[in-house]
ZAVO-214292 format. One record per residue: residue in three letters; x, y, z of N, C-alpha, C in turn. Coordinates in steps of 0.2 Angstrom, whole numbers, padded with zeros to 4 digits, always signed. Last residue first. Layout:
N
AlaXYZXYZXYZ ...
***
This chain:
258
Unk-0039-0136-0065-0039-0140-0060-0039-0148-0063 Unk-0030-0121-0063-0032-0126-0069-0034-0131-0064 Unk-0036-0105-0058-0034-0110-0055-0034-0116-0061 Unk-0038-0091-0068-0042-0097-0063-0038-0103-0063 Unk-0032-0074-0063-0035-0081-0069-0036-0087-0063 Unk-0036-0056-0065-0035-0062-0060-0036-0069-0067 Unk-0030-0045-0073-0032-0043-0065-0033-0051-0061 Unk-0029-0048-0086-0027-0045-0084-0025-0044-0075 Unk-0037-0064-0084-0030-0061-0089-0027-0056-0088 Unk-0051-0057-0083-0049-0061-0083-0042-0062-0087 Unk-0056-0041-0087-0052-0044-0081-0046-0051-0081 Unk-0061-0036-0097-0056-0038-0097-0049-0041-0092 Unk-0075-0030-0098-0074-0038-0098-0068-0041-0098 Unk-0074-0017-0098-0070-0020-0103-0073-0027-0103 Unk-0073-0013-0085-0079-0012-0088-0080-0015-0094 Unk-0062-0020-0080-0065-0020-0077-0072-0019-0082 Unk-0053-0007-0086-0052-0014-0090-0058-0021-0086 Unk-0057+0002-0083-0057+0003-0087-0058-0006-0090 Unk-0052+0002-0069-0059+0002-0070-0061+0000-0077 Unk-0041+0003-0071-0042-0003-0069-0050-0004-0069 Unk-0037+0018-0074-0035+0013-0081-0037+0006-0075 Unk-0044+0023-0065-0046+0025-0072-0046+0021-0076 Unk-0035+0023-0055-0043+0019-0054-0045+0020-0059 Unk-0021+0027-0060-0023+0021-0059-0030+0017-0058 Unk-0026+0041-0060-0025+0035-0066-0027+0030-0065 Unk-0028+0040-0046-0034+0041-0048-0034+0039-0055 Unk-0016+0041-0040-0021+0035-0038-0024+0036-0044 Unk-0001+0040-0051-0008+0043-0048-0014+0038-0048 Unk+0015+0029-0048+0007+0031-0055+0004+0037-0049 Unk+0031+0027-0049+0027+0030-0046+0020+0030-0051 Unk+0045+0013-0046+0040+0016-0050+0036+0020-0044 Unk+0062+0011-0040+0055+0014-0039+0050+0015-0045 Unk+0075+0008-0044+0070+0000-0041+0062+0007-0039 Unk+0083+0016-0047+0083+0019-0041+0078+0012-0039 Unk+0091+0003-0058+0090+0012-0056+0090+0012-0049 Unk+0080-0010-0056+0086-0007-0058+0084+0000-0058 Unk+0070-0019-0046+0079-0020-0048+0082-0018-0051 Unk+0057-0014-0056+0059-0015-0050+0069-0021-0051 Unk+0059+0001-0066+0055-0006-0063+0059-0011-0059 Unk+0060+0018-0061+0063+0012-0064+0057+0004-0061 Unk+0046+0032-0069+0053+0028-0063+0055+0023-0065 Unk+0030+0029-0070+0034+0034-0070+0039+0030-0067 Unk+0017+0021-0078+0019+0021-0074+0027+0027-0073 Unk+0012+0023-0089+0007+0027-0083+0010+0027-0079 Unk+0014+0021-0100+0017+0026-0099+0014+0028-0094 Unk+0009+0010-0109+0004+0014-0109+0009+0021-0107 Unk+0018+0000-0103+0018-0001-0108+0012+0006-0112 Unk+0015-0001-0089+0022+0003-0091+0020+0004-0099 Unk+0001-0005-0089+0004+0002-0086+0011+0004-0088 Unk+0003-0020-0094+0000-0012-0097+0001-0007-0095 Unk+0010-0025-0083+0014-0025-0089+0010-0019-0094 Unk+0000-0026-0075+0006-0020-0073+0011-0020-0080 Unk-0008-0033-0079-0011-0027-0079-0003-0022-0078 Unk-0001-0045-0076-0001-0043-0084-0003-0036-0084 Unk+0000-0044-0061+0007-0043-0064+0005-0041-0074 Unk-0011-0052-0055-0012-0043-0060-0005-0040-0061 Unk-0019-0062-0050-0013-0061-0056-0014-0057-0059 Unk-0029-0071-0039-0026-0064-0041-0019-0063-0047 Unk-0037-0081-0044-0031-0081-0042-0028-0076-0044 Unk-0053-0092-0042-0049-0088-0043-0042-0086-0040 Unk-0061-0105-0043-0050-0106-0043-0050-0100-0045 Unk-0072-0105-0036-0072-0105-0044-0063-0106-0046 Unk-0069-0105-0023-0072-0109-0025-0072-0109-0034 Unk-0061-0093-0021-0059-0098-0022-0063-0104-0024 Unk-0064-0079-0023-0070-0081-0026-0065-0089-0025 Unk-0058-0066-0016-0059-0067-0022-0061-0075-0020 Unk-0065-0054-0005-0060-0061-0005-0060-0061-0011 Unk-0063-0042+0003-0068-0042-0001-0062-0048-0006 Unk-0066-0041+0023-0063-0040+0014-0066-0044+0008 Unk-0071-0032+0038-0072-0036+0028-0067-0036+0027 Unk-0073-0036+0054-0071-0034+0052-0072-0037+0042 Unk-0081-0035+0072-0079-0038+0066-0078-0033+0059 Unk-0073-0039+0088-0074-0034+0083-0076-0039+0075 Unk-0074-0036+0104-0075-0042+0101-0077-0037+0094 Unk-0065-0026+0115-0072-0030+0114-0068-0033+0106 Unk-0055-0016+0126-0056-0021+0121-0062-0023+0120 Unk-0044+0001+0126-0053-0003+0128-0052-0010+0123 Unk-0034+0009+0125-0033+0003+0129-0039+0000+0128 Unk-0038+0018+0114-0037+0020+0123-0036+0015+0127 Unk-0036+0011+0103-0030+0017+0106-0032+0019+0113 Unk-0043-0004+0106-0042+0003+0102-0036+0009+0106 Unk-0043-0024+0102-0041-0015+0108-0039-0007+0104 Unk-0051-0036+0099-0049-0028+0096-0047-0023+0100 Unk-0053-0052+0094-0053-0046+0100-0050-0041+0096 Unk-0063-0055+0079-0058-0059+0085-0057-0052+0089 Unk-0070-0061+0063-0071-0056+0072-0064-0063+0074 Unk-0075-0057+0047-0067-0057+0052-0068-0056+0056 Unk-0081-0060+0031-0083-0056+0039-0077-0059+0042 Unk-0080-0056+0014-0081-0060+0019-0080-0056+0027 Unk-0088-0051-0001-0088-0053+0006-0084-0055+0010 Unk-0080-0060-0016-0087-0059-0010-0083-0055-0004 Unk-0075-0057-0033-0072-0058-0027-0081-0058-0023 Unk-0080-0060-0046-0075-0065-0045-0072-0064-0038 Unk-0087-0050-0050-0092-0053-0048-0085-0060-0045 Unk-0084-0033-0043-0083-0037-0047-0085-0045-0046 Unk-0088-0019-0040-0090-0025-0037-0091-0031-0040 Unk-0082-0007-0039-0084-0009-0044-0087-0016-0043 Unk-0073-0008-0026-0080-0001-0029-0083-0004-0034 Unk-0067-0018-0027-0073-0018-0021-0077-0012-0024 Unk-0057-0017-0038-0062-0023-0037-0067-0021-0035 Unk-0050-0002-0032-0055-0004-0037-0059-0010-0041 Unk-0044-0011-0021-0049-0006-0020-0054-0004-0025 Unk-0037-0022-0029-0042-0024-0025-0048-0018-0023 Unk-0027-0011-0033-0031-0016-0038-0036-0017-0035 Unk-0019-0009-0023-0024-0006-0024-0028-0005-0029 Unk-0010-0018-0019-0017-0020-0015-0022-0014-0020 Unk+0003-0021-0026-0002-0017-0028-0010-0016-0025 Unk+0014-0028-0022+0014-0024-0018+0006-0021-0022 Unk+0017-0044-0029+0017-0043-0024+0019-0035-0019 Unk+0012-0040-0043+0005-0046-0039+0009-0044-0031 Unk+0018-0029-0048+0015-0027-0046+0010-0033-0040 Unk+0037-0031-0039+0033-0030-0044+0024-0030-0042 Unk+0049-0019-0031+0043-0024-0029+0038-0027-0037 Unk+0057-0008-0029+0059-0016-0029+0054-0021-0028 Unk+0044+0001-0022+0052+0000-0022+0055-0008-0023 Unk+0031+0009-0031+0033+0005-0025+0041+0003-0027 Unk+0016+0023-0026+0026+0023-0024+0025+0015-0023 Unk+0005+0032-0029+0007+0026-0026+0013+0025-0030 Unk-0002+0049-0024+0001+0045-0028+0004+0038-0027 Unk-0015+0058-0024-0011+0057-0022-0008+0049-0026 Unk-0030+0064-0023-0026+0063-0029-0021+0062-0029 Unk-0039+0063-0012-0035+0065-0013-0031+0067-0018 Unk-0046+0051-0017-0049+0056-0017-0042+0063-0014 Unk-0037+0042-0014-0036+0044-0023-0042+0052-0022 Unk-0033+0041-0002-0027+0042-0006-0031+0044-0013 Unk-0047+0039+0001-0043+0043+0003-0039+0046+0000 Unk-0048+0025-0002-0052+0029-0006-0050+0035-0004 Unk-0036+0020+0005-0035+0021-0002-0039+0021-0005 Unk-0041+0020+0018-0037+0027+0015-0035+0023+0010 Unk-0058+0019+0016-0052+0017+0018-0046+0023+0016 Unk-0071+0021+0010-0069+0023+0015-0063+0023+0019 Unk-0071+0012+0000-0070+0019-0005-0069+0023+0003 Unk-0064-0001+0005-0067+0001+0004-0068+0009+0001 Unk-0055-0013+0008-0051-0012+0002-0057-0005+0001 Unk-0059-0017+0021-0053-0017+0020-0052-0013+0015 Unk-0074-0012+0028-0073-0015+0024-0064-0014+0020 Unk-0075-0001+0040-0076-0010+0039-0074-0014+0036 Unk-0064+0010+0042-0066+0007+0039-0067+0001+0039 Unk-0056+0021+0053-0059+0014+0054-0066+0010+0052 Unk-0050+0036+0057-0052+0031+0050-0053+0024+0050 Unk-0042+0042+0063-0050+0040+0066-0051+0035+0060 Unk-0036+0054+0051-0035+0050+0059-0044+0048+0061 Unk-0034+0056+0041-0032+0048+0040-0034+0047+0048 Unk-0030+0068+0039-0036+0066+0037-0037+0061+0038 Unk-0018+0070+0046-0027+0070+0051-0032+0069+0048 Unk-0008+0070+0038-0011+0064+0043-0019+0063+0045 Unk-0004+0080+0032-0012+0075+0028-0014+0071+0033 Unk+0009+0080+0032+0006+0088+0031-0003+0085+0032 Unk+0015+0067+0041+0015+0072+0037+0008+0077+0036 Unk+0010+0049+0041+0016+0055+0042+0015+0063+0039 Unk+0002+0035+0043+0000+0042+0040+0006+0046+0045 Unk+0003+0017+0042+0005+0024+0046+0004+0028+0041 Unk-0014+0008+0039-0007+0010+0039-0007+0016+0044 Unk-0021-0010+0039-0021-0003+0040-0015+0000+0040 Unk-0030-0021+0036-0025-0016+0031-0025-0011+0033 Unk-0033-0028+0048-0028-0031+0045-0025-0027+0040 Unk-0039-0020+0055-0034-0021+0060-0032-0029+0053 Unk-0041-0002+0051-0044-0009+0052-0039-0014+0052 Unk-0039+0009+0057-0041+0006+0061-0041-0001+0060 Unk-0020+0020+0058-0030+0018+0054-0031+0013+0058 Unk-0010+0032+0065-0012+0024+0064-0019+0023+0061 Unk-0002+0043+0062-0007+0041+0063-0011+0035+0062 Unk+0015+0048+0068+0012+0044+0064+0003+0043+0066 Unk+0025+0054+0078+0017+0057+0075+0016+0053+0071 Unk+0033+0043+0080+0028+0045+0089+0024+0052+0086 Unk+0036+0028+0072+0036+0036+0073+0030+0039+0076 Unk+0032+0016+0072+0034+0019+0078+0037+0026+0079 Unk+0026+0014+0056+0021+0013+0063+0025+0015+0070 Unk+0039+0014+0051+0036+0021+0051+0029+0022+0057 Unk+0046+0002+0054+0050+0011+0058+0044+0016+0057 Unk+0038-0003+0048+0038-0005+0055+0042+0000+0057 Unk+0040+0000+0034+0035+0000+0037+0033+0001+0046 Unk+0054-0005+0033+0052+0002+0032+0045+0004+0035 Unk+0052-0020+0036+0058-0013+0042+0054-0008+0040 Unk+0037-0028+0032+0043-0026+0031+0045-0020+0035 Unk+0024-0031+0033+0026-0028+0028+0035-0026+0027 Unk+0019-0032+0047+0020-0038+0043+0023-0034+0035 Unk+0018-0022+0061+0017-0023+0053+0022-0029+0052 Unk+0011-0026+0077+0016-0024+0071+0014-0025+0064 Unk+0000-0020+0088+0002-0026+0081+0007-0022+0077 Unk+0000-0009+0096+0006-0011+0094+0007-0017+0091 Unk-0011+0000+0095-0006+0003+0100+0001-0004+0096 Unk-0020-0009+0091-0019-0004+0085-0014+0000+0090 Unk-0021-0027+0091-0019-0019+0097-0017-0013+0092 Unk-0030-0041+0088-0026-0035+0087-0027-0028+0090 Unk-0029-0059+0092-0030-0051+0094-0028-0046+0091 Unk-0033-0068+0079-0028-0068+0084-0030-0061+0086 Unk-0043-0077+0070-0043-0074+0076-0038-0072+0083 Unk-0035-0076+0057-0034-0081+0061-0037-0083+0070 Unk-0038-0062+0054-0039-0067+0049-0041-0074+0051 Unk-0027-0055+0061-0033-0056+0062-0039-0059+0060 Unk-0015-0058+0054-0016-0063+0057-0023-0063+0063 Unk-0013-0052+0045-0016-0056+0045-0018-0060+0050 Unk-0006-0033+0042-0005-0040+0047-0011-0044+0045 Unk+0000-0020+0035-0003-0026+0034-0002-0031+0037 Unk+0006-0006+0034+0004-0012+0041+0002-0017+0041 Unk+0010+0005+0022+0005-0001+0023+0007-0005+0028 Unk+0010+0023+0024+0014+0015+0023+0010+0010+0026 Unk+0012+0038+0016+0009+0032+0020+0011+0026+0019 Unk+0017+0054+0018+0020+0047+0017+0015+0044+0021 Unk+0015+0071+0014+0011+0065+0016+0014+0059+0014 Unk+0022+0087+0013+0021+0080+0010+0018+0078+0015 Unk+0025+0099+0016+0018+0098+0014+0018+0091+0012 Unk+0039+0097+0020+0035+0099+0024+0029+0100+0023 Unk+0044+0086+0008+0043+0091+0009+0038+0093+0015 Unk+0047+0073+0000+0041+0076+0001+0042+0083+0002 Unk+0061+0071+0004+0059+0070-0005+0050+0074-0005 Unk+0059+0069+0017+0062+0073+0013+0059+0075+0008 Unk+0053+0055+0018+0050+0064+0019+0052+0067+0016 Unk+0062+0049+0012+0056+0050+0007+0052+0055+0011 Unk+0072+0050+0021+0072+0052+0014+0067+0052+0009 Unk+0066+0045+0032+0066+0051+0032+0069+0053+0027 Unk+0065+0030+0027+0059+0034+0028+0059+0039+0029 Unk+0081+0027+0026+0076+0028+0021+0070+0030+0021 Unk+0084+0029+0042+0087+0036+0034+0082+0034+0030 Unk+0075+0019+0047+0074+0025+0048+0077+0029+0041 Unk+0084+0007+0041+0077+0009+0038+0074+0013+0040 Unk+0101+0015+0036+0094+0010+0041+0089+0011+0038 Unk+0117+0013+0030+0111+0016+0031+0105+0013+0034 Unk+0133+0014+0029+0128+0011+0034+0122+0012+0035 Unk+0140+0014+0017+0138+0019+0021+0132+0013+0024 Unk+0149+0010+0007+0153+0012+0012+0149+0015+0017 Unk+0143+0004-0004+0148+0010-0006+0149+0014+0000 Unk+0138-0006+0001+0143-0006-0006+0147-0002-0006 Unk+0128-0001+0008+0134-0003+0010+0139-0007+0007 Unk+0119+0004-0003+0122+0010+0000+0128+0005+0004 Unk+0117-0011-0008+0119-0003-0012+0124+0000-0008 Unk+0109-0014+0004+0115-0016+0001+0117-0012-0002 Unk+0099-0006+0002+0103-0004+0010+0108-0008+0008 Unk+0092-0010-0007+0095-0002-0005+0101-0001+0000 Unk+0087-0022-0008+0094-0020-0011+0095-0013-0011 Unk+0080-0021+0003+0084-0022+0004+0089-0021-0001 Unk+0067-0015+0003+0073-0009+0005+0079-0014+0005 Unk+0050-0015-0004+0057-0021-0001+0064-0016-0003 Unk+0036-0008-0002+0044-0006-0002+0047-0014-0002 Unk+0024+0007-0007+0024-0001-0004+0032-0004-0005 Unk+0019+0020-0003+0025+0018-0002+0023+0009-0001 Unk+0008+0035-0004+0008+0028-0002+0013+0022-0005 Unk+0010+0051-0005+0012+0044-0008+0012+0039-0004 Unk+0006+0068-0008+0004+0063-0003+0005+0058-0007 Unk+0019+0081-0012+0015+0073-0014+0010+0070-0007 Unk+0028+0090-0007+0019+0092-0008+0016+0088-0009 Unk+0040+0086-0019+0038+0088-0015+0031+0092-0015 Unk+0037+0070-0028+0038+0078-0029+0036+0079-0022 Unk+0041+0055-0038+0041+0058-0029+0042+0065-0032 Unk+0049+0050-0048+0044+0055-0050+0040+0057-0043 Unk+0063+0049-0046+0059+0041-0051+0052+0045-0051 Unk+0069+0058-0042+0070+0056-0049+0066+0050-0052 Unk+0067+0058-0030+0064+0063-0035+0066+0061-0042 Unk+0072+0044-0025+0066+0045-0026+0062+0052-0030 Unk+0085+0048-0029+0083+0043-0032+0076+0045-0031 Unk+0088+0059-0020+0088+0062-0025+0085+0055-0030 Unk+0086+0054-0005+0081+0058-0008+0081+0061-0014 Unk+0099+0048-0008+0092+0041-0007+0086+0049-0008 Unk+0108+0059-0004+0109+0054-0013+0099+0049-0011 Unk+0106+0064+0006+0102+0067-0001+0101+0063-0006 Unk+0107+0055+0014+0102+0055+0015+0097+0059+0009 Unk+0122+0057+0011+0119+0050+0011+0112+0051+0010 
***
């Protein structure tokens, strides 16, 4: 059971030794497999993409919570992830290394973790964050059954380097407790896109260029194994590119019609 789900994801292009950042919707996986008689959970499937890694892989998975957005507290000991089971099994594996910013942060498993420990990035999408990490790196982004507007955050990361004139700034305080239990009053970025002018993230066309160029490796989402994989660093090549292009608008965001 745990081969056959490690053998989809080496087949959609997951190598062992990969460091991969994993954005997921596992549900038609877990029906699939109870189609055909096996009970599987969202632990098996995140111990099948270790697997598929190897004792030098690196699995990282997105924790994505908002609601410090809304000044609600957050406890890096145990805000849960808003991303979904696979996520939320991988934030409770007892070596996992948690990041710090308390809306985009992730669990780190694997041969890499420590790069990722202490990492408590101001600015969400920053070349600080671990998805400046992941590409310095040159590690890979994994997503399952997803298309790209809703898993590719890491569009945004190359918005914020490139400091694209349709997102700003914005600041975020509300309480903060760290791994030792300590609380104070914290603040934190992202790098918003620009609502007053009707921006609106729309980078599903960008992801129509990636397949259509061949960046992307694996199935599109609902059929095959439902994974695609690219490398960070293409990926910041081919987004920059079109970024430098004047060719955002249409590709990476379009404006609201009013």
């Amino acid at each position: 059971m745990l081969e056959d789900l490690k053998n989809r994801w080496l087949g959609a292009g997951i190598e062992p030794g990969d460091t991969v950042l994993v954005h997921s919707n596992i549900k038609r996986t877990l029906v699939d497999f109870r189609r055909a008689g096996y009970a599987i959970s969202p632990e098996d499937i995140l111990q099948s993409f270790l697997d598929a890694m190897g004792p030098k892989g690196t699995l990282i998975l997105p924790l994505f919570n908002f609601d410090f957005t809304k000044g609600v507290a957050f406890d890096i000991r145990s805000t849960p992830s808003h991303m979904g089971a696979l996520t939320e099994a991988g934030r409770l594996r007892a070596e996992a290394v948690r990041t710090g910013h308390p809306i985009y942060s992730f669990a780190v498993i694997g041969d890499k973790a420590r790069s990722f420990e202490n990492v408590d990035n101001e600015s969400g999408y920053s070349e600080q964050s671990p998805f400046g990490i992941l590409r310095e790196l040159d590690g890979k982004i994994a997503v399952l059954d997803l298309d790209d507007q809703n898993s590719m955050t890491f569009y945004h990361h190359v918005e914020e380097v490139k400091k694209v004139d349709y997102r700003y700034f914005k600041s975020f305080t509300a309480d903060y407790t760290d791994r030792h239990g300590t609380t104070s009053e914290k603040s934190y970025q992202l790098y918003v896109r620009d609502l007053e002018r009707g921006v609106l993230t729309d980078v599903n066309p960008a992801g129509e260029l990636l397949w259509s160029q061949g960046l992307y490796k694996g199935d599109r989402p609902r059929v095959g194994s439902g994974l695609r994989v690219i490398k960070s660093r293409r990926m910041f090549e081919f987004v920059e590119d079109i970024i430098d292009q004047g060719k955002a608008l249409g590709a990476l965001y379009s404006l609201e019609k009013k």
